[in-house]
N, C-alpha and C positions, 0 to 999 in steps of 0.2 A: 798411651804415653803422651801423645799432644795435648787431650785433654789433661791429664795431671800435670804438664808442662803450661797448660793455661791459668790453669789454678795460683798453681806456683806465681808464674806472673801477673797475674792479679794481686796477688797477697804483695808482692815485690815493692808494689806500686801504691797498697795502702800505707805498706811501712816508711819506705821514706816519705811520706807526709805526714807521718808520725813519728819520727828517731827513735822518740825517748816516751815507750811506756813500761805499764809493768806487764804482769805474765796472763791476767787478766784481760788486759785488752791483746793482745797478741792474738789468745783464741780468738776474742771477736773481729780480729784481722780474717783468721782464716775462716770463719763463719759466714761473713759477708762477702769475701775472693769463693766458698765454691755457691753461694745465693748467685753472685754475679756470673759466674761461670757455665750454669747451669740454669736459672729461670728461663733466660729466655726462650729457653730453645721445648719449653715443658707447656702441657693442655692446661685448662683450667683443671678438669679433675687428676692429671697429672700432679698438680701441685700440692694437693692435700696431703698424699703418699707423698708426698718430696719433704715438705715439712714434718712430718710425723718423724722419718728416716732422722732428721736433721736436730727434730727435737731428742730424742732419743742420743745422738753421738753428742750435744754439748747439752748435758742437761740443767746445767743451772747458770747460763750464758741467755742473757734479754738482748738482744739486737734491739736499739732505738733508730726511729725511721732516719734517714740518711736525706741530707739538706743540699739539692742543687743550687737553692739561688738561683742566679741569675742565667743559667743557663733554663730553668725547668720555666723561670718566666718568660724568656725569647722565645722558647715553645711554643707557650701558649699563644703570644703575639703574634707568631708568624702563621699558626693553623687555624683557622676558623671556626676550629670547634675548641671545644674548652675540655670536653671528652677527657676522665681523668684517666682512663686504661689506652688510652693514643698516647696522651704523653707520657705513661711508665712504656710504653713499646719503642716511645722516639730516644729515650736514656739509656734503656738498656741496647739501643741500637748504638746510641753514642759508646756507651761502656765496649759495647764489642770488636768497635772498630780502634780504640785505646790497645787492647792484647791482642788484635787480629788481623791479620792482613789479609783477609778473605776471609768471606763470609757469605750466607745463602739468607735473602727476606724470602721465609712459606709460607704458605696461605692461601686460601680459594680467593677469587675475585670479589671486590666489595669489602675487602678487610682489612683497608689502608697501607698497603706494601709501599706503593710508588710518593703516596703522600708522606710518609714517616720518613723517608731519604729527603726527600725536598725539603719538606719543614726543616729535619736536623740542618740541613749543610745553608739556610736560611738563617737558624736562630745562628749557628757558630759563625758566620758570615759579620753577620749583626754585633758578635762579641769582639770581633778581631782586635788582640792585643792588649786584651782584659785576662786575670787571672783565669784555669780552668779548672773546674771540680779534681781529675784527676794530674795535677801537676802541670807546670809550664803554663804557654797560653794559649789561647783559643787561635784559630787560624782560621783566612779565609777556604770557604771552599768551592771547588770544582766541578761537575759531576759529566761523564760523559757515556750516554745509554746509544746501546749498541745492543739486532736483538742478531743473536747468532744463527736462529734456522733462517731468517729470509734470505743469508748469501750461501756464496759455496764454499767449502774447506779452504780454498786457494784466495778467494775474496776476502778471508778471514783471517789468516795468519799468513799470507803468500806460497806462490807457486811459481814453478820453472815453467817457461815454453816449451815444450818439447821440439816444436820447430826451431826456434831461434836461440834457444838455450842461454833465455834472457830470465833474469828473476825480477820478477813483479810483487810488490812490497803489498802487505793488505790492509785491511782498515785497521783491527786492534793492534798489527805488527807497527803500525804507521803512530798509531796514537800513542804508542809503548814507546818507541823510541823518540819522540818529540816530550816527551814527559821526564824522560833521563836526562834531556839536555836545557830544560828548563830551569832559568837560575830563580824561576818563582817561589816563593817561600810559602804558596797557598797547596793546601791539599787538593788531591785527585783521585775520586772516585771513578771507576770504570764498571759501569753498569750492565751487565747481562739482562736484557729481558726477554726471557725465551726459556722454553722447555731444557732441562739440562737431561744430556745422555751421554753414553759413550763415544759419540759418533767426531764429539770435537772438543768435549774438556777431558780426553785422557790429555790432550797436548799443554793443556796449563796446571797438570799436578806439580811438576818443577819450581813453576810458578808460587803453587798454595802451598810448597812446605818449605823447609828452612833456606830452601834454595835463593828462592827469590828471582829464580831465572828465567825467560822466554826463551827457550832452544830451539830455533828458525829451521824448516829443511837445507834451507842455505848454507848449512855451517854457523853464523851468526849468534850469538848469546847475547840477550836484553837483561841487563841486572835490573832489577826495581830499588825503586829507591825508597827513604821512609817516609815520605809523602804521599806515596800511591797505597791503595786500597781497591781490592777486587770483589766487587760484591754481583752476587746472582740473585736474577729475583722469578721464583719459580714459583709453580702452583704447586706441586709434590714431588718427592725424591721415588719416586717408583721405579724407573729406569735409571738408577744414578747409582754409579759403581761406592761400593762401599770406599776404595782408599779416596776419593773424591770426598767423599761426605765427611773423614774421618779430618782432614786437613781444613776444614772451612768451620770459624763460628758459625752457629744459629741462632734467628729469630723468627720465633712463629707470632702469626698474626692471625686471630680468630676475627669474624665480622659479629661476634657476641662483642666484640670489644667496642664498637662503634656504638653498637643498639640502632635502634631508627633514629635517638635523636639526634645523634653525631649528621647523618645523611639529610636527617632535615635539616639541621642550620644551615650545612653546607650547600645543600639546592635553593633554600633559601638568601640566602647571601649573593649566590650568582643572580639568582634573579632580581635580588636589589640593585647590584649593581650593576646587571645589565639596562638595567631599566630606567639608572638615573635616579633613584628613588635617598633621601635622605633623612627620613625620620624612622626610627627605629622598627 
């Protein structure tokens, strides 16, 4: 049901910036809400079977390619590589944090997970209070990475003393509630980077579904608000409880998407400009 409730809002979001068509483009409304809802999180050879499926349920529906603008050119400005399957992973990262308020980047190491969050919250950065592809405007962004295995349960969301029966506030419980009382009008990403298991995101499912809530052993309830965005950024869901997984968008990120030459421009470019160097 989330995911059909993703969908839905997807589609929600292409109609009012369309009011008024006819019955024709409507399908291609929801054509492109379940492409958006569903590419990113699919293999390459996953995709062929997706399209086939896809072709099949709207058979005589042509989707023509869909135009960022000025958001797909800040992209490119802001990442060093030109790499055209980084920037379809940095948009469709942008598209998922539009219907998601949680979300997991997967992917082995080397497949641009950490850069694809930078870049984005970079080019929108660069755009602030320019129109945005999906409605409204572009906003500044925030991003705050925190990885969860290096602390303890209590470093992490707070714990009682058992001596002193003092409560001691933790880092994300600290970050969550200084983010509620900000009257900034820039988004905030809260970044996981660490292995996800049972061991401390059963405590943010509240969080990742309609809730929206951080429920403290304290007693304490954290609302979030609609500038915040909770994103994990894992190697695999192997350990990761299914209602977990069932409440967060995906984006998978393969290191076929780079190639080598993505990794050479970019080793290259550091060493230009480590080095002071100015001719191409």
């Amino acid at each position: 049901m989330r995911a059909v409730k993703t969908v839905i809002s997807t589609a929600g979001n292409l109609k009012r910036e369309n009011p008024d068509m006819d019955e024709v483009n409507v399908l291609l409304i929801c054509l492109r809400a379940i492409r958006d809802a569903n590419v990113p999180k699919f293999l390459q050879d996953d995709l062929k079977l997706f399209n086939g499926i896809v072709s099949d349920l709207f058979p005589n529906i042509r989707e023509s390619p869909v135009d960022y603008g000025i958001l797909e050119e800040a992209i490119r400005k802001s990442s060093s590589s030109s790499c055209t399957g980084f920037v379809t992973k940095c948009i469709q990262l942008y598209e998922t944090t539009v219907v998601r308020h949680g979300l997991m980047l997967v992917g082995p190491t080397g497949s641009g997970k950490t850069k694809s969050y930078e870049v984005l919250a970079a080019a929108m950065t660069s755009l602030k209070g320019q129109p945005a592809a999906s409605g409204g405007n572009y906003e500044e962004v925030r991003y705050y990475v925190l990885n969860p295995k290096s602390i303890t349960m209590g470093q992490l969301y707070g714990e009682f003393n058992l001596l002193t029966h003092e409560w001691t506030d933790g880092i994300f419980s600290t970050l969550m509630r200084r983010g509620t009382v900000d009257a900034g009008t820039y988004k905030k990403w809260y970044m996981f980077d660490g292995p996800v298991d049972a061991l401390w995101i059963e405590n943010m499912n509240t969080v990742l579904d309609d809730n929206k809530k951080l429920c403290l052993s304290s007693g304490e309830i954290i609302k979030m608000t609609e500038s915040m965005t909770m994103m994990f950024e894992v190697q695999d869901l192997a350990v990761a409880s299914p209602a977990t997984v069932s409440r967060c968008g995906m984006v998978y990120l393969e290191p076929s998407i780079l190639g080598l030459i993505g990794h050479y421009c970019c080793f290259y470019l550091i060493l230009k400009l480590s080095s002071g160097q100015n001719h191409p």
